[in-house]
C-alpha positions in Angstrom: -49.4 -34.7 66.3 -47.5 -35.3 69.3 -45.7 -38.7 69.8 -47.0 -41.3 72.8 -44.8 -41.6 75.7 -45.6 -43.7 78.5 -48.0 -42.8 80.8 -46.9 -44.3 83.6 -43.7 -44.5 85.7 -42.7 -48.2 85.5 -40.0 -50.0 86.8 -37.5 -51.3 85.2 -39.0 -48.8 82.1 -36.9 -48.9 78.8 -36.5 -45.1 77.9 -32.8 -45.3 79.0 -31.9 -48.2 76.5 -34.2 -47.1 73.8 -31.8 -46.1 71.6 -30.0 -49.4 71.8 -33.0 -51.5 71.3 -34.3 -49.6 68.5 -30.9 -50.6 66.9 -31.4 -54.1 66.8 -35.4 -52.9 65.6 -36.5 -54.2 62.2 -37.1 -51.6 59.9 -40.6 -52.7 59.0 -42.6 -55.9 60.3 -45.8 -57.5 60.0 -47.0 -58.1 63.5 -45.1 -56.4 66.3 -45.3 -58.8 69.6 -44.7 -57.3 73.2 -46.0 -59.4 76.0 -44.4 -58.2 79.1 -45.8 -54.8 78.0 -44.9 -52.6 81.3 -44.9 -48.9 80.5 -44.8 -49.8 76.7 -41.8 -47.3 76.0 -40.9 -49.6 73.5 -44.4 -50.2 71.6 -44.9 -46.4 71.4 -41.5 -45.6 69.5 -42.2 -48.0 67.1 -46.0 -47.2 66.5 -44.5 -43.5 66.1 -41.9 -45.1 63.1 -44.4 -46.9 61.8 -42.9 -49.8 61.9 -45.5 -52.9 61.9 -48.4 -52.9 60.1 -49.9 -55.2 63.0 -49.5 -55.2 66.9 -50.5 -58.0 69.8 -49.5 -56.1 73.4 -50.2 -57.2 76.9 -49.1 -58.4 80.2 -49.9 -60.9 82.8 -50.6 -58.1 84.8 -54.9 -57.2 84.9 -54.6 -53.9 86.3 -52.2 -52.5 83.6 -54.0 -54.4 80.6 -57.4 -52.5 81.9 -55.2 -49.1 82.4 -54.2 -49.5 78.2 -58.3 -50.9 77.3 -59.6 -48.0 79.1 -57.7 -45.2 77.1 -57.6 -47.3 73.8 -61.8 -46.6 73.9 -62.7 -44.5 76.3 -59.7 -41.6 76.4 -62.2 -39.0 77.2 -63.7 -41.0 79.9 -60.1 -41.7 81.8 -59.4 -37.8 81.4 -62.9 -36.9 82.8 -61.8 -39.4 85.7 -58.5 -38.0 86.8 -59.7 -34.3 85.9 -62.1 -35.1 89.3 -58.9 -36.7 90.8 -56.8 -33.9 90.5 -58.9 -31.4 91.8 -59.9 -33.4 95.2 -56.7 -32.9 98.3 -53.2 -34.0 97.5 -52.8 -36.0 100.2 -52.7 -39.0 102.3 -56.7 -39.7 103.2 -57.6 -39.0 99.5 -54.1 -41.2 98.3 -55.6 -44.4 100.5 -59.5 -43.8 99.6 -58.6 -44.1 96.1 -56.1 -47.3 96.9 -58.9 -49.2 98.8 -61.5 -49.2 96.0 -61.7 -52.6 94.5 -60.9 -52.3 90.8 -63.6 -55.5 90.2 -66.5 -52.7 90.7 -65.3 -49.8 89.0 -66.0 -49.3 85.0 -63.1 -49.6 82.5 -62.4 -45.8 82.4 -62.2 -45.7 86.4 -59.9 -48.9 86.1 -57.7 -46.9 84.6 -57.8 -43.3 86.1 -57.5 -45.3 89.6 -54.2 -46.7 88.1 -52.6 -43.6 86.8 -53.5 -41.6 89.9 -51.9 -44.3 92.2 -48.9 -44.5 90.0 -48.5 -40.9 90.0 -49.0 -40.1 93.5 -48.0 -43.0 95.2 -44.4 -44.0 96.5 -41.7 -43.9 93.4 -44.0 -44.8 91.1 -43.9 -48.0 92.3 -46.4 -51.3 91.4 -46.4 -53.5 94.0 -49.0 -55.9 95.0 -49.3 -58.0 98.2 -50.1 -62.0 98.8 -54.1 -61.4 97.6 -52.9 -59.5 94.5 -54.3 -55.8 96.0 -52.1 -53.1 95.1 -50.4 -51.7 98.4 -48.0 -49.1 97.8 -47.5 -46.6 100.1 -48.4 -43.1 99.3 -45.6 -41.0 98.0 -45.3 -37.2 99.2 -44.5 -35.3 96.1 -45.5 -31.5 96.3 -47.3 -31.1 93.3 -47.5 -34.7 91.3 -48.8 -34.3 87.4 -51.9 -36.4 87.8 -53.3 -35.3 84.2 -51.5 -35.1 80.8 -54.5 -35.0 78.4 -52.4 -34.6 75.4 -50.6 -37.4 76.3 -53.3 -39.6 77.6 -55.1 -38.8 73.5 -51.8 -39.5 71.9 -51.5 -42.9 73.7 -55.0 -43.5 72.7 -54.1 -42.6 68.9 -51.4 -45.3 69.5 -53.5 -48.0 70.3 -56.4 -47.8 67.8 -56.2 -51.2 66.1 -54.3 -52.8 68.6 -55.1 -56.3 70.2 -54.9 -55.8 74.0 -54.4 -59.2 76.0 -54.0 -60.6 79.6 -52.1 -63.7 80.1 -48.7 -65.6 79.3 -45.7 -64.8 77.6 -46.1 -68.0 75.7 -49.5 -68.0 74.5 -49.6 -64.5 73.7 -46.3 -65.3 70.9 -47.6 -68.5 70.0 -49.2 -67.5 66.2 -46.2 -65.6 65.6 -44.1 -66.3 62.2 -41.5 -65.1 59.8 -41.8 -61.2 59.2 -42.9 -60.7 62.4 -41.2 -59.0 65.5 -41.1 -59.5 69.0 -39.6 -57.6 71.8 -39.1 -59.1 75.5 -38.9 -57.2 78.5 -39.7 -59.9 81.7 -39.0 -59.2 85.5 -35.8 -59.2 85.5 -33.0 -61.6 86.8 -32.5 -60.0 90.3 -28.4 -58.9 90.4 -28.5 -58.4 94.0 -30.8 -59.4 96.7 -32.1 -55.4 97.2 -32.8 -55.5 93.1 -35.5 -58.2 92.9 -38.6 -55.9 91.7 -40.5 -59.2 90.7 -44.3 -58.1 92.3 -45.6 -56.6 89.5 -48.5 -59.2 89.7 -49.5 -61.7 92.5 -48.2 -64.9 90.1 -44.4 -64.9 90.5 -41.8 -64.6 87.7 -39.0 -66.8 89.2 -36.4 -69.4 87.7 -38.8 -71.7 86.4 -40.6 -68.6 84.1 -36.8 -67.7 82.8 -35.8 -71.2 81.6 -39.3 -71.3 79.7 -38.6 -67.8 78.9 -35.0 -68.7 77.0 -36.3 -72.0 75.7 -39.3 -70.3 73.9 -36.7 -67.5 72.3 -34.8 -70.9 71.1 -38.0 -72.4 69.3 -38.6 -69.1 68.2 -35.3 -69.2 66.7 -36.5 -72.7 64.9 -39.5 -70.9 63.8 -36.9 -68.4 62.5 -39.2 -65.7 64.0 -37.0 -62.6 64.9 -37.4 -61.8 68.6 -35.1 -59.3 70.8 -35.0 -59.9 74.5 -33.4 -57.5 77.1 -32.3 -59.1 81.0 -29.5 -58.7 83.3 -26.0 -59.1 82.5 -25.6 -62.0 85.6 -24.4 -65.6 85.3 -27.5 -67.1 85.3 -29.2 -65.3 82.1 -25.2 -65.7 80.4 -26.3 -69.5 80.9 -29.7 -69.1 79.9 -29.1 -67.5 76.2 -25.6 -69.3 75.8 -25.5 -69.5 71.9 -28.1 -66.8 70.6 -26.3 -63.7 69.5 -26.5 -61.1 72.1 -24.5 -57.8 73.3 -24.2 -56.3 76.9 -25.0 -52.6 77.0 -24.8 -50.2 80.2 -27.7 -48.6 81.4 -28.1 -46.3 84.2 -30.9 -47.6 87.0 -31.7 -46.6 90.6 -32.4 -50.5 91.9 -30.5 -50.4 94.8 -32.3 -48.7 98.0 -28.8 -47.1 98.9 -27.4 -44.3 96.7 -23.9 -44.7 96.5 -24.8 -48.2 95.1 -26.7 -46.9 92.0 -25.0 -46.2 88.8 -24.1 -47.9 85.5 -25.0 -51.6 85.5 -24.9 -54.1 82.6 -27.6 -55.1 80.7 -28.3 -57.4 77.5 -30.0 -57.8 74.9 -30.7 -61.0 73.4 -31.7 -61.7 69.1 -33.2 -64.8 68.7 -30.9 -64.5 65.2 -29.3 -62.0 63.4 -30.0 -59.7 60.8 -28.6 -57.5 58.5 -27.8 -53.8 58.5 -30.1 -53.2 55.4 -32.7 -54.8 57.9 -32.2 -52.3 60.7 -34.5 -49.3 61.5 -33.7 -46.4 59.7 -32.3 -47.9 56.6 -33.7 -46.7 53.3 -33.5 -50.2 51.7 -35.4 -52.5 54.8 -38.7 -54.2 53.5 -40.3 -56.3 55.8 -37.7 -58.7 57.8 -37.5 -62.0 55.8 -36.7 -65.2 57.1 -32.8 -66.2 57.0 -32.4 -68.7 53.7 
């Protein structure tokens, strides 16, 4: 069967440093955490590999928690959705009809069709929502914009069978996580530059306060010796944050800045709550679950 891929253009989406993070992956885990859950790049390689017998996604954002409910049980009813979508007008009037519905009256399945055709049509791919927490991006003028991937959409759906879905905080979402367990954290970003600051994912901010509780609850984590990876910028302030945890900086290639012949490699890192060892690591033949450190 085909392998889930994201189904939505995020920013800040991890498919570019997959192939570091899935080296510091534990082969095999109980529960797989991931509570800034984006475009879940991340969740679906590692529901491909089989790695956790367990997983507890989510986001504080409501709109892309519904998006994930909606094709986790009703696939067919998001496909019926978008299938109606893609055959009205491509274009502006259609564009902002759809944006101005209010997601509050619309079924789960219609949450999420309304969501994938605004991602997919609208500016960049963009999520950006204004002071009341309504969704405002600006419609995007692609030529012929891929509004429906049903083999996709099921394969994502496949994915998430068994899955626990939540809304809410970083914090409470890791909070019954132990040894033999896995956690992966992607927040908003440390801005590097005052053009790079993509923060408004959701109407509640993700500023300097959320960071420090961000790095001290890796550190208890690391008390709890619960194995957690965490991927930010490569600035001063997270160097600070995460001084003492083992961590590496890795280039990546991202189109942040609005001019292009600012864009290009940038520094990124990734941050282990503790180490572990090479027979841990995904891929090799001798990895059980990841025990505790003795």
């Amino acid at each position: 069967m085909k392998e889930a891929v994201p189904f939505l253009k995020w920013a800040g989406g991890k498919r570019q440093l997959l192939p570091e993070i899935l080296s510091h992956v534990p082969a095999r885990c109980n529960t797989y955490y991931e509570p800034f859950l984006g475009g879940g790049a991340v969740f679906f390689a590692l529901a491909a590999r089989g790695v956790f017998r367990r997983a507890v996604i989510g986001d504080q954002n409501r709109e892309l928690v519904d998006a994930y409910l909606g094709i986790r049980d009703d696939v067919e009813g998001v496909i019926s959705r978008l299938a109606r979508l893609s055959r009205k007008p491509h274009d502006s009037d259609t564009y902002y009809h759809v944006r101005e519905q209010d997601p509050a009256r619309l079924g789960q399945a219609a949450r999420a069709a309304r969501l994938i055709y605004l991602n997919r049509t609208g500016y960049n791919g963009l999520y950006r929502v204004n002071r009341g927490g309504r969704f405002n991006v600006p419609f995007g003028r692609y030529k012929n914009p891929r509004i429906l991937d049903r083999e996709n959409l099921r394969a994502v759906s496949r994915a998430l069978q068994g899955v626990q879905i939540r809304i809410g905080d970083f914090e409470a979402l890791v909070e019954k996580a132990e040894p033999g367990d896995f956690i992966y954290f992607d927040p908003p970003y440390v801005p590097i530059s005052t053009t790079s600051n993509f923060t408004a994912y959701d109407r509640l901010p993700f500023g300097p306060a959320e960071q420090d509780r961000l790095a001290r609850t890796l550190r208890r984590l690391r008390k709890r010796k619960v194995y957690a990876l965490l991927s930010n910028s490569d600035v001063t302030l997270t160097r600070g944050l995460y001084e003492g945890l083992p961590f590496e900086a890795v280039k990546v290639n991202r189109r942040i800045n609005s001019r292009a012949d600012r864009r290009g490699p940038i520094s990124e890192l990734l941050v282990r709550s503790r180490p572990f060892g090479p027979a841990d690591r995904l891929g090799s033949s001798a990895a059980g679950v990841l025990a505790p450190p003795v």
